[in-house]
N, C-alpha and C positions, 0 to 999 in steps of 0.2 A: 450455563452453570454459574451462579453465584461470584465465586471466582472471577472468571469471566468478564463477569456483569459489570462487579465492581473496578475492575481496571478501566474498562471504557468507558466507564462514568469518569472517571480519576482522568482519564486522557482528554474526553469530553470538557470536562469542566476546566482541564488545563488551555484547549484550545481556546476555552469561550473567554478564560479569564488572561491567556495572554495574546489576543488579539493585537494589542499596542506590543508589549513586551515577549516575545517567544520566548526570552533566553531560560526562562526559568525549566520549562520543558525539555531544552537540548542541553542544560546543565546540568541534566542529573541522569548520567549514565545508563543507572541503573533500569529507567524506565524503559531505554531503549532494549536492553536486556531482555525484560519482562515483554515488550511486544514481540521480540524475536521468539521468545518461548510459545506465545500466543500463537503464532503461525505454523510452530512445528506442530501446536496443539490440534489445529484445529486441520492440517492434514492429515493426521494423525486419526484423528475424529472420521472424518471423513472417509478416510481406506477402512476402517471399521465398520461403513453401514453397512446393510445387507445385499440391496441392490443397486448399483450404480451405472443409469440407462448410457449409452451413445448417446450424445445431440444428436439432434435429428437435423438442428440447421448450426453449423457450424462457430463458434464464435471466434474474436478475434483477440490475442494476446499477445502483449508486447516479449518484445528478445527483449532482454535485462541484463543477461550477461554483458563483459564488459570488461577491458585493460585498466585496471589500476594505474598504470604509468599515463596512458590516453585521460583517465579521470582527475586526476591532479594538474595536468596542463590547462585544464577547462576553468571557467570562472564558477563564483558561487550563484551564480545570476544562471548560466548555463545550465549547472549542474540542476537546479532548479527547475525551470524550464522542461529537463528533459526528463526530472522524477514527473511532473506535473501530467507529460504526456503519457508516460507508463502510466501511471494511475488513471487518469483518463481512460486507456482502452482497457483498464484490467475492471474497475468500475461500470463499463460498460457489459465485459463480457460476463462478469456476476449478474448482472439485471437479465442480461440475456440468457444466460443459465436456469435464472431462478423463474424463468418461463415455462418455459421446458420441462425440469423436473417436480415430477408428483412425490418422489417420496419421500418422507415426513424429514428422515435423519438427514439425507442430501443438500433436502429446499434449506432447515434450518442452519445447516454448515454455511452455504452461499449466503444466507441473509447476511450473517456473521461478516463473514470477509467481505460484505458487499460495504455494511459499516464500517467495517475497521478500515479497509482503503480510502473509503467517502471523507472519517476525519482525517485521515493523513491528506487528500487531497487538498481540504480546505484550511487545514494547519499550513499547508506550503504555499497558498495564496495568500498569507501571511507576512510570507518574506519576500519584499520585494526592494529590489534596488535601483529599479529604473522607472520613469512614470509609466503611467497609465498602466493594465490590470494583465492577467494572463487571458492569451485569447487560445482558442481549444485549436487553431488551421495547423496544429503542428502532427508532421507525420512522421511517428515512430515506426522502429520497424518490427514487423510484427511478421505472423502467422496466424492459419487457423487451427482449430483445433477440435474437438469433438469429444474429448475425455474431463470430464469433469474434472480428475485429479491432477490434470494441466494446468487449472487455473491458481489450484492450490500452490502446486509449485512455484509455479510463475510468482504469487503473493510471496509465498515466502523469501523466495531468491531475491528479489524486490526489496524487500525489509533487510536481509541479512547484508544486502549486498549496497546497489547505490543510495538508499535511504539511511541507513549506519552511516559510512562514510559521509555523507551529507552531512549529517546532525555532528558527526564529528570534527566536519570542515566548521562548520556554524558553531560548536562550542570554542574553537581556536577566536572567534570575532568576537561573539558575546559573553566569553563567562571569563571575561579578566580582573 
């Protein structure tokens, strides 16, 4: 959708242009808004198609849920880290989805989310506070899964949940 298009361009060219500087991106509320809408949207989309097969081979998806109270003791380095590895296997299980499924409205959903987590992935390799890069041997805790609309969820929860808070821990540093 146009719509659509035009946000992950706008997120896209946010990424590419605050590579040095993120804050501009986590300073403006509202855009986190609009990706949150994006994820309702597009499970939304998605419980709409017609057909929506089993996996046939199961893929893997992060727990995202998560204490509020546990998440504030944590550093922003941490908190990072451990968005990094949700994305990681949520990224992963989209590729692995979008295997799998033939049909037209489904495949096009997953490309979707496969994108919109991929820049969130590398917007957060972004922010780093300690040397040297993020390395992937981090093991979340996960599940399998077999329902396409798990992964939707899982995305969105993702966004609404430890990635909000993130960007909002990170506008307290950057946007003074």
């Amino acid at each position: 959708s146009p719509p659509g298009l035009l946000l992950l361009t706008s997120f896209l060219l946010h990424v590419k242009e605050d590579r040095a500087n993120p804050a501009r991106l986590v300073c403006d509320n509202r855009l986190m808004q609009k990706y949150i809408g994006e994820t309702k949207d597009m499970e939304k989309r998605v419980g709409q198609c017609q057909t929506l097969p089993t996996l046939s081979c199961p893929v893997m998806l992060p727990l995202v849920d998560f204490s509020l109270q546990q998440w504030k003791s944590k550093s922003n380095e941490t908190k990072r880290r451990e968005i990094l590895c949700d994305l990681s296997l949520l990224v992963g299980a989209a590729a692995g989805a979008q295997g799998q499924v033939t049909e037209e409205c489904a495949a096009r959903q997953l490309s979707q989310l496969y994108r919109h987590a991929n820049s969130f992935f590398l917007l957060l390799q972004t922010f780093s506070w300690e040397a040297g890069h993020w390395e992937s041997s981090c093991s979340p805790h996960s599940m399998e899964q077999t329902h396409i609309t798990s992964i939707f969820l899982t995305y969105r929860q993702l966004v609404q949940g430890k990635l909000r808070f993130f960007f909002h821990d990170m506008a307290k540093v950057l946007c003074k």
